[in-house]
C-alpha positions in Angstrom: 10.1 37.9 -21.2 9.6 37.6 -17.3 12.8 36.4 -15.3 12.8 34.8 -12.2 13.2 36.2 -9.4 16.6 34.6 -8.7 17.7 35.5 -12.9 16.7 39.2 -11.7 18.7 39.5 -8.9 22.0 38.6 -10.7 21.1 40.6 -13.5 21.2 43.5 -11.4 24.2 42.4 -10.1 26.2 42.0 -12.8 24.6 45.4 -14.3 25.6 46.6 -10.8 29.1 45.2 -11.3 29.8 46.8 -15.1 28.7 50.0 -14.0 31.1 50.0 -11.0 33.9 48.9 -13.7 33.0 51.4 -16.3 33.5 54.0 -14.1 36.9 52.6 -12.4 38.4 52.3 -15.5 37.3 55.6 -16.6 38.5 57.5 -13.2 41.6 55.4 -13.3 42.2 55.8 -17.0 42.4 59.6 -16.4 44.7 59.6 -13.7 46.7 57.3 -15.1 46.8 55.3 -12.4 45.4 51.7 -14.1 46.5 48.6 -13.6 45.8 45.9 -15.6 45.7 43.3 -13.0 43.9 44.8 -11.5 41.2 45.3 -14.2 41.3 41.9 -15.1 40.4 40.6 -11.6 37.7 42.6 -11.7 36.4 41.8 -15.3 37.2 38.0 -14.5 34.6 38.5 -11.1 31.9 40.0 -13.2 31.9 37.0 -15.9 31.8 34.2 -13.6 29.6 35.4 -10.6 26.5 34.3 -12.5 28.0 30.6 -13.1 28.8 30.0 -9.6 25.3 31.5 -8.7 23.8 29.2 -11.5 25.6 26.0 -10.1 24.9 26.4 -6.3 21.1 25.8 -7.1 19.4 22.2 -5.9 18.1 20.1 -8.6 14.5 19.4 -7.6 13.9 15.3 -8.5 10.3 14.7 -10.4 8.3 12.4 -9.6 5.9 11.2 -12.7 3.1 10.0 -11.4 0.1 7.9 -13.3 -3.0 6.8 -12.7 -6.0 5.5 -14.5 -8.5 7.3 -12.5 -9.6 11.2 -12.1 -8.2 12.9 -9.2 -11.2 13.5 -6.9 -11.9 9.6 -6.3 -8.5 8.7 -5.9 -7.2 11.8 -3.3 -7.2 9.8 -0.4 -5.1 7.3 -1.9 -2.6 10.1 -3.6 -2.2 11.3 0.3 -1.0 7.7 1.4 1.1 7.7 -1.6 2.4 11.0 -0.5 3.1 10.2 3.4 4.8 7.3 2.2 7.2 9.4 0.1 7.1 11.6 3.2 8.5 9.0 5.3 11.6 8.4 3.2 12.4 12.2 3.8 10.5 13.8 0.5 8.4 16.4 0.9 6.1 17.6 -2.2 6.9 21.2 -3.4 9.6 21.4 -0.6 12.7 18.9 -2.4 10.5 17.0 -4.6 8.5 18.2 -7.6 5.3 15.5 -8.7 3.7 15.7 -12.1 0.5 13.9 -12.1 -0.8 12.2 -15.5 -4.7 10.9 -14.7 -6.8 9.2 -17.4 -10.0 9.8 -16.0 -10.8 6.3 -16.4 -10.0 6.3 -20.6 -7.5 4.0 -20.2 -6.4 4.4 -24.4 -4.9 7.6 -23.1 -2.4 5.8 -20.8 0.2 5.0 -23.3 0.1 9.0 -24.3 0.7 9.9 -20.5 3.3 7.6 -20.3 4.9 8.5 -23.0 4.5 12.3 -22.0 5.8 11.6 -18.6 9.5 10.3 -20.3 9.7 13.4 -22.5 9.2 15.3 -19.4 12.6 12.9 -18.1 11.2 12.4 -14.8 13.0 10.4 -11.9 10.7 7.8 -10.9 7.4 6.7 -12.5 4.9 5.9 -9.6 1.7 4.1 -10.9 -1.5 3.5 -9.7 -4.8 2.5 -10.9 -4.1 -1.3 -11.3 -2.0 -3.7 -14.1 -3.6 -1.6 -17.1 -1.2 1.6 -16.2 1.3 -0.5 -14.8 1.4 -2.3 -18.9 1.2 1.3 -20.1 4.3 2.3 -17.9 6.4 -0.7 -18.6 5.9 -0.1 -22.5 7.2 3.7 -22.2 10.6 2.6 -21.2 13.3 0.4 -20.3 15.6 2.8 -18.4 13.8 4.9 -15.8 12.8 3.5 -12.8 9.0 2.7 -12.4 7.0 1.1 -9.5 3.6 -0.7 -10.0 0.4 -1.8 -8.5 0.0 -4.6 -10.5 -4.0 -6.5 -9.8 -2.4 -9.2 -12.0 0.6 -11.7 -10.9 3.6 -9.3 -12.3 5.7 -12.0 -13.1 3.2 -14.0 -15.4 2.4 -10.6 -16.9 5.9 -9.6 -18.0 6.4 -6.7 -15.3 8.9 -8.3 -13.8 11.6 -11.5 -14.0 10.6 -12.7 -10.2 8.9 -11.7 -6.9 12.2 -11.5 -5.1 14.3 -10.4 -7.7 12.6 -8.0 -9.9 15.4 -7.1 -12.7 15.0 -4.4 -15.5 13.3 -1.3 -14.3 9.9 -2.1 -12.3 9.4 -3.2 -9.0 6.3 -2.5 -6.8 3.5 -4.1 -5.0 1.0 -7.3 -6.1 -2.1 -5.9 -5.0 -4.0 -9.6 -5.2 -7.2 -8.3 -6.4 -8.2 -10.0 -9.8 -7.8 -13.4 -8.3 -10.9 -13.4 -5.7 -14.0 -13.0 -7.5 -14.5 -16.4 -6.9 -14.7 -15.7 -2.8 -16.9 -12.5 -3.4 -19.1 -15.1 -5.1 -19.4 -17.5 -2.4 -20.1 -14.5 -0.3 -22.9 -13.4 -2.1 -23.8 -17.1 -1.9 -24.0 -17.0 1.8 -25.5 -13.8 2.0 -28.4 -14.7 -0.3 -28.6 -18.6 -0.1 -31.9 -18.2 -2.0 -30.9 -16.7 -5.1 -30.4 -19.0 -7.8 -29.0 -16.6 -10.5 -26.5 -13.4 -9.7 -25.2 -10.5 -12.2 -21.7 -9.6 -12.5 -20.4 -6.5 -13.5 -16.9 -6.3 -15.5 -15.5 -3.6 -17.6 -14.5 -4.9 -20.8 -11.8 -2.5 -21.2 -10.1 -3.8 -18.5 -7.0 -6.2 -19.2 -8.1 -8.9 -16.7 -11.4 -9.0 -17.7 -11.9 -12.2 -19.6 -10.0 -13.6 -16.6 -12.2 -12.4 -14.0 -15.2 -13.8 -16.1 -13.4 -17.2 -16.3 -13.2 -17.3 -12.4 -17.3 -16.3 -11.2 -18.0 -18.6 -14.0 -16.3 -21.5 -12.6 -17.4 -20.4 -8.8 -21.1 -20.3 -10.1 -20.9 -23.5 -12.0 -19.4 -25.0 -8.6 -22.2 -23.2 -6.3 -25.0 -24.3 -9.0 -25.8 -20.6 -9.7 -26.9 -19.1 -13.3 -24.7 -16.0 -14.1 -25.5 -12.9 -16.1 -22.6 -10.6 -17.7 -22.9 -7.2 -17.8 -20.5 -5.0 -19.3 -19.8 -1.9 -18.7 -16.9 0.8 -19.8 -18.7 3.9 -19.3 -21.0 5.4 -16.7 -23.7 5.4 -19.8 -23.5 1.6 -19.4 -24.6 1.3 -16.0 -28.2 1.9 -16.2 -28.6 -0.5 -18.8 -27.1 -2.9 -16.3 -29.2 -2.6 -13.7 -31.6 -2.6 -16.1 -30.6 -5.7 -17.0 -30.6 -7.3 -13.4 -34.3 -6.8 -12.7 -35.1 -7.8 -15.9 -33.4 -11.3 -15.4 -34.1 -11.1 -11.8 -31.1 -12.1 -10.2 -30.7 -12.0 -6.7 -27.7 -10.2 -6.3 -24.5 -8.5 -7.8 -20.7 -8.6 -8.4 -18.6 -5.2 -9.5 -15.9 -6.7 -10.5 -12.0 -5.5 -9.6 -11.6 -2.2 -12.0 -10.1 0.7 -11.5 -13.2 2.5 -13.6 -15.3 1.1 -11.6 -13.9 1.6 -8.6 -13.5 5.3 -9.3 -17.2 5.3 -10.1 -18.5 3.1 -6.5 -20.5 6.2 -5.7 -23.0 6.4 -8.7 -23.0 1.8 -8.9 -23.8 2.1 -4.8 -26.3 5.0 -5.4 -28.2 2.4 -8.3 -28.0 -0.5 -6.4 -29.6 1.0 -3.5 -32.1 1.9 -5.9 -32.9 -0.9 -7.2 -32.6 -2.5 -4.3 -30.3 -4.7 -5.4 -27.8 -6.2 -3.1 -24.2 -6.1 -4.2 -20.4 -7.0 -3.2 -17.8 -4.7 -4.2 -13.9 -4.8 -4.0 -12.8 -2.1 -1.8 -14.0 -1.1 1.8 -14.3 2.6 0.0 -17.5 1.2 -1.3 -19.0 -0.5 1.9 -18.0 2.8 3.3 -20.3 4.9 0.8 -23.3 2.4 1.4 -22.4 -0.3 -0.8 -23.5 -3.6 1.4 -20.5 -5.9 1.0 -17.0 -5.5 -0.1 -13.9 -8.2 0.5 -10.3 -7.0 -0.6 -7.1 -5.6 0.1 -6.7 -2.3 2.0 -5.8 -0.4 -1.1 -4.5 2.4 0.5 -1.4 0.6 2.1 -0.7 -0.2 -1.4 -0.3 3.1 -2.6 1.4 4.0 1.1 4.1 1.1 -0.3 4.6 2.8 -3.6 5.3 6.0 -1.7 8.2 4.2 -0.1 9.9 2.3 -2.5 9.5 5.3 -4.8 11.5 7.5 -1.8 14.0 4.7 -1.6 14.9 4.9 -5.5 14.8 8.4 -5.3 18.1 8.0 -3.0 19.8 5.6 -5.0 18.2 2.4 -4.6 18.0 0.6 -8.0 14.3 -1.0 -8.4 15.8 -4.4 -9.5 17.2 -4.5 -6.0 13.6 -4.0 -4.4 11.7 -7.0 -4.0 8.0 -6.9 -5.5 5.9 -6.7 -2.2 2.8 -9.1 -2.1 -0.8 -7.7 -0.2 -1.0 -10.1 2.5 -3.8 -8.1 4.9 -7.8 -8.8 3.6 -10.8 -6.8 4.5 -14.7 -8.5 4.7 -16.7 -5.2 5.4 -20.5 -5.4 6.2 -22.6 -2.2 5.8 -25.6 -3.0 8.7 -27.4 0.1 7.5 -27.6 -0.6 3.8 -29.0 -4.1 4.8 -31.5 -2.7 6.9 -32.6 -0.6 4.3 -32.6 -3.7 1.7 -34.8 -5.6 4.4 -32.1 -8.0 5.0 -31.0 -9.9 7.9 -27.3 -10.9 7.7 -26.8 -14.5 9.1 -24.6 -14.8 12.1 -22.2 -16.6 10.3 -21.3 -14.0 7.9 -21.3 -11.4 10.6 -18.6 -13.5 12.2 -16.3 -13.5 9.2 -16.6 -9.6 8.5 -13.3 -7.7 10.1 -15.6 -4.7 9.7 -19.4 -4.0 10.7 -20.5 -0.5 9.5 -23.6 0.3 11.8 
């Protein structure tokens, strides 16, 4: 068995120590000059060196962090988490440990990595990757402190008792998300005033999804536009989608608010500028990758937010005393180059409701 550095060093101390007392006693033994106090202050210093040693070590807090997503899509957003820790006075691998439990976008393994993250008694759970980790988390336990990014309204969801006060064990931040596919529909409206049927993407997986499907249907219904359905839970589903979108013609298309499909913006941009489909996506990490449109909340002060609260439990602040923070700032991002390349001309209208023009 390998001992740690720090286990070798008193080993050889104490080994160190008996050898030094074997031979006193012997020496002192012979001359008769031993005196038992004297021995016994010295056995008494050998047996209890290694305690002391033992106690005067930090405990290193862990931090359990979850996520329905891989790591590679999401490492921008584990750095904002991380700064945000940072500012409370935590430092990763300096005086606080993080164990990170990611899906992948399989969000049936949640509830394992939950539960795997409790075993492991960690301080805090920090969640990301939208209301279907943030269920998992809540279901794992009742006692150690987690903090959510919730899509869905927490309260109506069970996360939490209220906004201001959250009770029980979670507190976080509302990201707003799930409730504004009906305004990406009225953009796509706008930007395609022609098109008289659009596709919409959701992943059926997804706990809000029959919500979100509720919503473009009532937006289309109101703007007079046919809708199409696609589902999709796995990247093998997506070229059946746009498969499907040519085939029915429809002017243009909606990815719904996922995390799996937000993890996966890169391949749905990729298709849709291959099909030359235009499309409106949730966050600006899309628009920023080519996709033509997004509108949303800036998802990486969320996670900045989780950071801090998590810090602030961390020393001593009890979640129930940490009001559920609701995203207030929106982002309308317009991608000029993927239009061009679409052949489109965005109205001035629209222009002049984007907070961001990527030329």
């Amino acid at each position: 068995m390998r001992l740690r550095p720090n286990v070798l060093h008193f080993s050889l101390a104490a080994r160190s120590q008996s050898a030094r007392l074997l031979e006193l006693s012997q020496n002192m033994f012979f001359r008769g000059h031993m005196k038992r106090r004297e021995f016994i202050t010295l056995v008494g210093g050998v047996a209890t060196w290694p305690i002391v040693a033992r106690a005067q070590q930090p405990v290193m807090p862990v931090i359990g962090c979850l996520n329905s997503a891989a790591a590679a899509p999401i490492a921008h957003l584990l750095a904002a988490f991380r700064q945000g820790l940072g500012e409370t006075g935590y430092i990763e691998g300096r005086n606080v440990a993080i164990e990170y439990r990611l899906a992948e976008g399989q969000y049936d393994r949640l509830s394992a990595l939950a539960a795997d993250l409790v075993n492991r008694q960690v301080s805090v759970i920090a969640v990301g990757g939208g209301t279907v980790s943030a269920l998992a988390a809540k279901a794992a336990t009742a006692t150690i402190p987690i903090v959510v990014i919730s899509d869905s309204d927490p309260v109506k969801i069970g996360l939490v008792a209220s906004i201001n006060r959250p009770g029980g064990n979670v507190t976080g931040i509302h990201q707003l998300t799930a409730g504004l596919e009906a305004k990406r529909v009225g953009l796509l409206h706008e930007l395609v005033p022609g098109a008289t049927t659009i596709a919409v993407m959701v992943n059926p997986n997804y706990p809000d999804a029959e919500a979100q499907i509720s919503e473009v249907q009532g937006a289309a219904h109101t703007l007079g536009l046919l809708l199409h359905i696609l589902k999709a839970s796995s990247e093998s589903d997506f070229d059946t989608a746009f498969a499907t979108v040519i085939e029915q013609r429809a002017g243009a298309l909606l990815i719904a608010s996922d995390p799996f499909l937000f993890s996966r913006r890169s391949q749905l941009v990729t298709l849709a500028a291959r099909h030359a489909v235009p499309a409106i996506y949730q966050f600006r990490e899309a628009a920023a990758v080519g996709g033509l449109m997004s509108y949303g909340t800036r998802i990486t002060d969320s996670y900045h937010q989780v950071g801090v609260y998590t810090g602030r439990i961390l020393k001593g602040t009890k979640p129930a005393d940490l009001p559920v923070v609701q995203s207030t700032k929106f982002e309308f991002v317009i991608n000029l180059k993927t239009a061009k390349s679409l052949g489109m001309t965005i109205s001035p209208t629209l222009l002049a409701q984007a907070d961001e023009v990527i030329e």
